[in-house]
N, C-alpha and C positions, 0 to 999 in steps of 0.2 A: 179525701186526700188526693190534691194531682199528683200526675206522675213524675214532675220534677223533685216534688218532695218525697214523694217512696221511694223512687231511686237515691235521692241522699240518705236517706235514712235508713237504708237497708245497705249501701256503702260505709255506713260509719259502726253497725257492727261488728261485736269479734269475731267471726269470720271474712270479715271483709282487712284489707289489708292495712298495716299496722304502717306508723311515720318510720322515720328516721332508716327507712332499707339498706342494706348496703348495695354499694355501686355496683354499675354494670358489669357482670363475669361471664362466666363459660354461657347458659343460657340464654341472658341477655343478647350478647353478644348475635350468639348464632339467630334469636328475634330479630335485632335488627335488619341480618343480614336477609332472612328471609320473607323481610319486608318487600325487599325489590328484586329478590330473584324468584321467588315461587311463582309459580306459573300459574297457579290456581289462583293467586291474588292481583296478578297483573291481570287474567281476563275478565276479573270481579271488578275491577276498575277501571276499564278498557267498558265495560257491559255498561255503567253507571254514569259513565263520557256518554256515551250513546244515549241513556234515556236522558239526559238533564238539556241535550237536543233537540228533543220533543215541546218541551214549552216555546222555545222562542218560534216554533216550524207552525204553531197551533194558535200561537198571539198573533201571526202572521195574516193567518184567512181574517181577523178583525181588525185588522187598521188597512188603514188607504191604498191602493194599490195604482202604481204609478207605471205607467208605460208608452213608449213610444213605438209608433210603426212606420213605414214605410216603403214605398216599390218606385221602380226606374224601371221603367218597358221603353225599349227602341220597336217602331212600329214602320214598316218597309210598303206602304201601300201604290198598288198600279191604278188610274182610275181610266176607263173605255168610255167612247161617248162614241157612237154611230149616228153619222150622216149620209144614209141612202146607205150606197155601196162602199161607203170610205166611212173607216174607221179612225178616230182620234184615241189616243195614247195620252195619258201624262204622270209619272211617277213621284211620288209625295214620299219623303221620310221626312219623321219626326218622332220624339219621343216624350211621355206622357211621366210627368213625375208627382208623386202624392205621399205626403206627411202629414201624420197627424199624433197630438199629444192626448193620452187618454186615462183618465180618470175615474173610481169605482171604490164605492164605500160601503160597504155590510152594514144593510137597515135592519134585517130580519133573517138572523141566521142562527135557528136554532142547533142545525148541528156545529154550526162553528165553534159555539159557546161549552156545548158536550164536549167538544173537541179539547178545547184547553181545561175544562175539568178534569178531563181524562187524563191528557198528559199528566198533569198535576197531580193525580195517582200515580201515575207510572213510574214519576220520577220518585216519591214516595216508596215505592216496591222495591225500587233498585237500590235507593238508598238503605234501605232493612235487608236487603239484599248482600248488598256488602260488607257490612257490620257483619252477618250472618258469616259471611267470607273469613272476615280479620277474626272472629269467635274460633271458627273453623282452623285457622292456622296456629292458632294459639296452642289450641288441643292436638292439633296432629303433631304440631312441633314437640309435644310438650312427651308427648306420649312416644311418637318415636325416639326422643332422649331418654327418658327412663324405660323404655324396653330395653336400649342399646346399654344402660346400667344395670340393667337382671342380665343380660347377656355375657356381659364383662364380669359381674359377681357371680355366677351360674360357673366360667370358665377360671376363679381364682376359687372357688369351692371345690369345683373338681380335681385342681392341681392341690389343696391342700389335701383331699381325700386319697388321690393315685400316693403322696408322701406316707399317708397313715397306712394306707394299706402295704404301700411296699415294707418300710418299718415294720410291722407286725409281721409279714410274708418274710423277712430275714430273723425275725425271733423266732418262727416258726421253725423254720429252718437249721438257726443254732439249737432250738431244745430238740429238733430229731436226731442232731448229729450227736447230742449230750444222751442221748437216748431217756430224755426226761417226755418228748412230744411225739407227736401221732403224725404218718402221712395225712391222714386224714385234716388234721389242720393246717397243713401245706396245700393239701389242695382247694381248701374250703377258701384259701387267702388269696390262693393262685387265681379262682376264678372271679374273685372281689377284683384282685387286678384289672387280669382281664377284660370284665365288666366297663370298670368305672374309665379304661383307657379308651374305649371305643364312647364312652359318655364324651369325657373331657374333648375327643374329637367333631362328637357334634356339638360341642355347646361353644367351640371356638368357629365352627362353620356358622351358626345362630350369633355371633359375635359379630361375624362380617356381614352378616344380612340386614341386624339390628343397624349399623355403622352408614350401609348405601341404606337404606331409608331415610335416614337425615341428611345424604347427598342430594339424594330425588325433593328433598324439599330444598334446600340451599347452594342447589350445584356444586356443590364440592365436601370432599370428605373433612368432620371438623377434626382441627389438631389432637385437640385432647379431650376429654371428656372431667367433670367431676363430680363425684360421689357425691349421694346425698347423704348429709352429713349426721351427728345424734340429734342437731337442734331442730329439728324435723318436729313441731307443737302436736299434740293429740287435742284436738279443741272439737266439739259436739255443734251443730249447727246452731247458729242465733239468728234467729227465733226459735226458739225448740216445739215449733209448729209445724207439722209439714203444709197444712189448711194455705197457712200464712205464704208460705214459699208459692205453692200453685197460684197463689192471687198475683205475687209478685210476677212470675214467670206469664203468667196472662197477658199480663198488662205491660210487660218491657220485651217479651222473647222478640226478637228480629222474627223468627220464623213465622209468628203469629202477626207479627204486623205488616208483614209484607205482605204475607194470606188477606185480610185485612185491605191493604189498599188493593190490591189485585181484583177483590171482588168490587170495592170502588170502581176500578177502570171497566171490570167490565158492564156495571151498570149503567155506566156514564155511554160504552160503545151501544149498548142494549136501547138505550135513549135515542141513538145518532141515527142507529137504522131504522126506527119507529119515526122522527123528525123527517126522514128524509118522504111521506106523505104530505108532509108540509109545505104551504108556499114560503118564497124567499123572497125579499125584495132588495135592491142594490140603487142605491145612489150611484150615477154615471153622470160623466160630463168629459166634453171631447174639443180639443181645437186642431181645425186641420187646413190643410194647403195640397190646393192640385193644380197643377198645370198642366191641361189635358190639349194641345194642338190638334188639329185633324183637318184633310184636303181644305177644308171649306172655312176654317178658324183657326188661328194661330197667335201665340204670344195672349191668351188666354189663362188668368190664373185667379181663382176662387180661395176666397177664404169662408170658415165657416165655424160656427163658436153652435155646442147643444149641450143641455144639461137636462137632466129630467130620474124619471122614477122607474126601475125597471123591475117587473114584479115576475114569477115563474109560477105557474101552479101546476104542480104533477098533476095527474089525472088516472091515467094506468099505465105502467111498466113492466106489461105480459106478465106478473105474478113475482117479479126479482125482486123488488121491496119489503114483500113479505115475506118470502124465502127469508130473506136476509135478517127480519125481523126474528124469526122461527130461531135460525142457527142462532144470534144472539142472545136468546134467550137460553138454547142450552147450554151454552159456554158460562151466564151467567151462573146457572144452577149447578155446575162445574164447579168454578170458583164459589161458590159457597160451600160447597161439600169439599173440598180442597180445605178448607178455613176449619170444617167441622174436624175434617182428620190431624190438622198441623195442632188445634186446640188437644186433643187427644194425644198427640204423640208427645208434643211438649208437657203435657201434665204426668202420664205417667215417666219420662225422665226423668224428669223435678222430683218424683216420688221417688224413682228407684234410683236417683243419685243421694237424696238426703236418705236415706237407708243404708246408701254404700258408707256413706260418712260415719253414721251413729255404728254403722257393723264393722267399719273398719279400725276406729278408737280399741273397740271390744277385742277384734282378732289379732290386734298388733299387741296388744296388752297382755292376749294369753299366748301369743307365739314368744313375745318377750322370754315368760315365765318357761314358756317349754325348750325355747333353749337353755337356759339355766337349768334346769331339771336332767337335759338331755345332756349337759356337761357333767354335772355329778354324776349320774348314772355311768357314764363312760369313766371318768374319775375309779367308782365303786368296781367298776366290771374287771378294770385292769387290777386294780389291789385283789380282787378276788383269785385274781387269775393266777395272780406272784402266790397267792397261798393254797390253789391247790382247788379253788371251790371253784369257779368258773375255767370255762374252756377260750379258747381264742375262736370262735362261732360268737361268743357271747359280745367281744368287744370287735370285733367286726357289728354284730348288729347294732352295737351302740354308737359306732361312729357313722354308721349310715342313717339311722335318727337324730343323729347330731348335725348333720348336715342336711338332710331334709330340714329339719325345724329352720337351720338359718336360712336354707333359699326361701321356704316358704314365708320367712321373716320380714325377709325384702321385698317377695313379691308385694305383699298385705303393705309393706310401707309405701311403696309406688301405686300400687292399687288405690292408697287413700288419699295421697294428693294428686292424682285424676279426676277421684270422685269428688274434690273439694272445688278445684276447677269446672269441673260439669254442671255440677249444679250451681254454680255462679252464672255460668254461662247459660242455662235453663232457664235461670232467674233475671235474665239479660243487663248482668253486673260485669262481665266477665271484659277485660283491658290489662295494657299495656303493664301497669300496677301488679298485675298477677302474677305475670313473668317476673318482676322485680322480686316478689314475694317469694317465689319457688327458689328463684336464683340467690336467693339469701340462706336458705336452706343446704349451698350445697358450700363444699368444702372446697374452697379456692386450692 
């Protein structure tokens, strides 16, 4: 199977992104923008300007090379001639002018030719390079937005918890004053207060911190934000292989194919330094013009037409060619162990994002359930309490598991479209489509 076909095939399914998305919103929106203002993608494509420079600079050493030269000397000469005792004087200027048109063609140039292979890797690297970039942006974008919504839910949990507690801290209060309640439940409520007010203050300071991280990627703070909404799918990876995933992510990761051409380029440099033991040979050919005057001849002027074969053979270069070979070669073996570790690091993400996936269907299903459970319970704990069987300790501790279960609700629901996103991105599917996908997810 080539890889234009596993990439289709592995885009069409059900975790890959569904027709008919709804339009561009909150998300989207903030993608586009941080198409042209992030800084980390302007210098991914600024980097990728610069290699795709390299082919035309490397096709260059193999074709014709055309040049002209030329000099203008003014020449001020005295000439003495002695007869006996008397000397003769006579003073000559003129000036010596010479053009020539000259010509040179690469017969035998094998590092030329490594040359533009090379390039041709390079530009290869940067272009997996930057992919790697726009994957890159997707994910931080995506993640700094739903951090910045656990942050905002974290401080609308806390503000519903400082109401329950106070609520319950003035029931406490009227049954001490009914003399039906305990200080001891006034205080137990007081320090629930207390507690959850200094929470609510960090998690609105973690609000604004969430907030400038999506400035740092888009220059400016976004308007509004919106919630991800219930239609948020719980869907299990397709292929419910991980085998199959790591094959995918082999063969598409940017990261690995850059690794990949990288070690291309440097085989191709490892060649150029070993070639340069080589003879060279060059097609020359020259037309030129002198008008050279002098005391004795003037109004002189030569033309002269040469073509021929010009061959170079190294012989020894005090030991720097082989230096040169030496260092090349480690750099090669570098780059291939570079390739060995990007193969490694990309396969266990691939693994431990489709894990997050298959674990986070599982956690969002039993957090579901444990919020419901943790509403009845607090439901249960209050009617107990109207009759005499439970204390206000009991439904204090029922509303602080009631509200743990939901942050932890949300986290697990952010958590899992990350990890749906990552290993897309592992599997080198991850585009513009994604964002569409999430941003459908949230609630205009």
């Amino acid at each position: 199977m080539n890889r234009t076909l596993r990439r289709w095939r592995l885009a069409a399914l059900p975790l890959a992104l569904a027709s008919g998305l709804a339009s561009a919103g909150a998300l989207q929106d903030l993608y586009q923008e941080a198409r042209t203002a992030d800084p980390q993608i302007a210098a991914a494509q600024a980097e990728l300007r610069a290699a795709e420079s390299l082919l035309p600079q490397a096709r260059g050493a193999l074709l014709p090379q055309l040049g002209v030269s030329g000099s203008r000397i003014a020449n001020d000469t005295t000439y003495e001639q002695r007869f006996g005792s008397r000397t003769a004087t006579k003073d000559y200027s003129f000036t010596a002018k010479n053009a020539s048109l000259n010509l040179s063609l690469a017969l035998l140039r094998p590092q030329a030719w490594a040359g533009l292979a090379q390039a041709s890797a390079q530009v290869r690297q940067a272009e997996q390079q930057y992919r790697a970039a726009e994957y890159d942006l997707i994910i931080r974008l995506t993640q700094a937005y739903l951090e910045a919504l656990l942050a905002i839910d974290n401080v609308t949990l806390a503000g519903e918890q400082k109401a329950a507690i106070t609520e319950q801290l003035k029931q406490a209060k009227r049954y001490f004053e009914a003399g039906v309640g305990t200080v001891t439940d006034i205080n137990e409520a007081q320090a629930r207060y207390d507690t959850i007010v200094a929470q609510e203050i960090a998690a609105q300071n973690n609000r604004e911190i969430r907030l400038r991280a999506i400035e740092a990627i888009i220059g400016k703070l976004p308007p509004t934000l919106s919630s991800l909404g219930p239609k948020l799918p719980l869907e299990l990876p397709q292929p419910a292989d991980v085998e199959r995933w790591l094959e995918f992510a082999q063969s598409n990761n940017p990261q690995i194919l850059a690794r990949e051409a990288a070690l291309d380029a440097a085989e191709r440099e490892h060649y150029k330094s070993w070639a340069a033991h080589l003879p060279t040979a060059d097609l020359v050919a020259s037309r030129g013009r002198s008008e050279n005057p002098s005391f004795t001849m003037t109004d002189t002027v030569n033309w002269s037409n040469t073509i021929g074969i010009q061959v170079s053979i190294p012989i020894f270069s005090g030991g720097a060619t082989q230096g040169r070979v030496d260092q090349t070669s480690a750099q090669r073996d570098r780059a291939r162990h570079d390739l060995t570790g990007a193969l490694r690091a990309v396969n266990q993400s691939a693994r431990q994002e489709y894990l997050n996936v298959i674990n986070g269907v599982a956690q969002i299903t039993a957090l579901q359930q444990a919020v419901k459970s943790n509403e009845l319970a607090l439901y249960s704990a209050r009617k107990g309490h109207e009759a005499g069987v439970r204390t206000s300790f009991d439904i204090l501790n029922a509303q602080q598991l009631l509200f743990s279960a939901k942050r932890d609700l949300a986290q697990a629901r952010y958590g899992y479209v990350l990890a749906r996103l990552r290993l897309r991105a592992a599997a080198g599917l991850l585009g513009p489509d994604d964002v569409n996908l999430v941003d459908a997810w949230l609630e205009k």
